[in-house]
N, C-alpha and C positions, 0 to 999 in steps of 0.2 A: 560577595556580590550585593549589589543595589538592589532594593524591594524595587519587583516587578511591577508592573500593570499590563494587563492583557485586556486589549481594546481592539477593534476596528482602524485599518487604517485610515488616517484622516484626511489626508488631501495628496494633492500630484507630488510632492517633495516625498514624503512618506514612501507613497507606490512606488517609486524611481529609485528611491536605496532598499528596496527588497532585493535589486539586482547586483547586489554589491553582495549579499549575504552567501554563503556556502550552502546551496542544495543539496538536499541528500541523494536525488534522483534528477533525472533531468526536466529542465526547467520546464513547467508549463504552459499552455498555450495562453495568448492573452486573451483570447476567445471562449475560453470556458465560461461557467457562470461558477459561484461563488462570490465568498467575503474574505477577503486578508484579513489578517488578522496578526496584530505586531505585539513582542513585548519589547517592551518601554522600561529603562530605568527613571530616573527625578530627575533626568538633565535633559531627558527623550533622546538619549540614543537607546537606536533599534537592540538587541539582543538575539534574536528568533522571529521568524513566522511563521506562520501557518493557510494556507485554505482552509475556509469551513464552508458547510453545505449542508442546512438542514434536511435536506431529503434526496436522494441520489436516483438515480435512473428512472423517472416519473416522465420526462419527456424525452430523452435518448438513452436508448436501453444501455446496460451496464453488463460485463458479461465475468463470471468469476470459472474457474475450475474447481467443481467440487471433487476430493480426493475422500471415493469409498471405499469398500472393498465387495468384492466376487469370489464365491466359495465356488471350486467344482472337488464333491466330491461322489463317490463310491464304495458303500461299505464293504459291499461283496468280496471288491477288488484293494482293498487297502487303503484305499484315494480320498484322498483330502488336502486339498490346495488353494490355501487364500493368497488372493492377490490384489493388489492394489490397481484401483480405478480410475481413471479422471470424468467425468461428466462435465459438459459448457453446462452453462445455465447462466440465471438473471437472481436468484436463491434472495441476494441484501439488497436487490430495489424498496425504496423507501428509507431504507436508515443513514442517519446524519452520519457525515464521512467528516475527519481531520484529515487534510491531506498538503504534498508540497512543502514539506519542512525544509526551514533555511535557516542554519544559522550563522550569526558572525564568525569569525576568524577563533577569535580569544573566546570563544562564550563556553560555559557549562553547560554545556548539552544536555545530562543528564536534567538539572536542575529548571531552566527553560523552557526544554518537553515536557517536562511533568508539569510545570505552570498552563502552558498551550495545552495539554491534554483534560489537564483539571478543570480548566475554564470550561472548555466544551461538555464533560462528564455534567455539571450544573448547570449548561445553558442548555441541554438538547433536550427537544420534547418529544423526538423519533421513540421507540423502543430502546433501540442499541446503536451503538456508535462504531463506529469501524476506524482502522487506520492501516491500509496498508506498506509495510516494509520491503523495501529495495532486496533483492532476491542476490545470488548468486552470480559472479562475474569472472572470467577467467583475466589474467593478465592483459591480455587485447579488449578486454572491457566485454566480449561476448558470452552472453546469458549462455550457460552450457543448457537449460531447459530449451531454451528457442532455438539451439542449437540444434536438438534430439527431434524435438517436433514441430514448432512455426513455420521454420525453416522451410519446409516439404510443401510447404502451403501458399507460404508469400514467399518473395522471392527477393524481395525490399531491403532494404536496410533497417532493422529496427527501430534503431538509435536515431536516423535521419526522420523518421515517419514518426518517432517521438518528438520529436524536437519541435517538428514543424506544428505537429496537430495537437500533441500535451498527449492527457489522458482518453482524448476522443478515439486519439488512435488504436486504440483497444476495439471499440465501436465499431469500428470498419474495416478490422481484420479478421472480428469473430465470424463475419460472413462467408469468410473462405475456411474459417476452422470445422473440424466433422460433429456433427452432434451425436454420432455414437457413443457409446460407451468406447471407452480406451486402456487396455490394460499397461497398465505401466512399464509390465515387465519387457514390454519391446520396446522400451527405451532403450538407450543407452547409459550405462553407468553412472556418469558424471550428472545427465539429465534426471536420473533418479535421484541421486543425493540432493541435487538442487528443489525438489520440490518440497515447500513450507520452510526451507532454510532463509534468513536473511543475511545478506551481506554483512562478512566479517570486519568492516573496517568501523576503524573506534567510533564513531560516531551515531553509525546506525546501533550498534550495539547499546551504546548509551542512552538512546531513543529506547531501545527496546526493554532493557533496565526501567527505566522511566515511568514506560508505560504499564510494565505486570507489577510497580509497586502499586499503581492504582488501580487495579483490578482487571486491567485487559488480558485476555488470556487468546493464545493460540487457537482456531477456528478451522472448521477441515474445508477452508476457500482458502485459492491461492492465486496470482494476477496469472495473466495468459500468456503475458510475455515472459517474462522470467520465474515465475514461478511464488515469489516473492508472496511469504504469511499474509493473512488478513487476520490481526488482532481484534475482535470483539468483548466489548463492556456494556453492561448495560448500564444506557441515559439515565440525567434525571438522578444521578445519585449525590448525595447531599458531601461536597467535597469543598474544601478553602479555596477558592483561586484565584 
């Protein structure tokens, strides 16, 4: 491959072939706020992009699933049972997100992400950087996590209220989401294994390869919809890119 450059997109031609790239997730709204952000080989064809966003949830809250755990137990009686939690919460308001990967057709994914990833790791002055990964999909494409519980909530089509609204749509579902505490064990099955799993197909994988060679590591957030990791690294660390 051609030595990269990781820039800003530069003009309407630019912004208009990010649409040609391969998403890992579905596309996002053109309404968000953020910066594209392209890599470029010496000829300027595209490779990757990315969303960046120095500081997330400051003016529309951001909502994750923190995954704890809940002991009950009882000595008397033998009893001791941990179980797995989800709490909503807003926990990585403020830190700089990579988000929205696309890549070309033919592109090294692995090598690309880590370009996109690296650049941001040196340019963020947040604390920590975030990147979350596309979760779990059954063959009809449906989130077996939104499956076990969103479901019960909205009544919507995920996919469709994704598409239209980007990553807002999270924003405007967590209003109907419960703010108790949730034991996981009344999920379902499939909804359990889905949570902090990321999609097994080659690409996200290769993302995720990518990104734990440069330090990000698995975080106990996971998105609302499908469940999908929130990889955290801390900014600001002195990387090539």
């Amino acid at each position: 491959m051609n030595a990269l450059t990781i820039r800003a997109a530069s003009n309407a031609a630019e912004l208009a072939a990010l649409g040609t790239l391969q998403p890992l997730s579905h596309p996002a709204a053109a309404t968000e706020d953020g910066e594209w952000w392209v890599a470029v080989d010496a000829r300027g064809r595209i490779h990757g992009c990315a969303r960046w966003r120095t500081a997330i949830g400051l003016v529309t809250p951001r909502y994750w699933f923190h995954v704890g755990c809940a002991v009950h137990a009882a000595p008397e009686l033998g009893l001791f049972h941990r179980q797995r939690t989800l709490l909503l919460g807003n926990d990585l308001t403020g830190c700089a997100e990579l988000s929205d990967f696309g890549f070309a057709a033919d592109a090294d994914v692995l090598a690309v992400g880590a370009r996109l990833a690296g650049s941001a790791l040196a340019r963020a002055t947040a604390t920590k950087l975030i990147v979350e990964l596309p979760g779990l999909r059954d063959a009809q494409g449906r989130p077996p996590f939104w499956e076990g519980l969103g479901r019960h909530f909205y009544a919507g089509d995920p996919t469709a209220a994704a598409a239209r609204h980007g990553a807002l749509w999270r924003t405007y579902v967590a209003a109907l989401l419960p703010r108790e505490t949730l034991l996981v064990s009344f999920l379902s099955d499939s909804a359990q294994a889905a949570i902090g799993a990321a999609a097994a197909t080659p690409e996200v994988q290769a993302l995720l390869a990518a990104l734990q060679s440069l330090g990000f590591r698995r975080s106990d957030y996971v998105a609302i919809d499908d469940a999908g990791p929130v990889l955290v690294a801390e900014a600001g660390a002195s990387i090539t890119a």
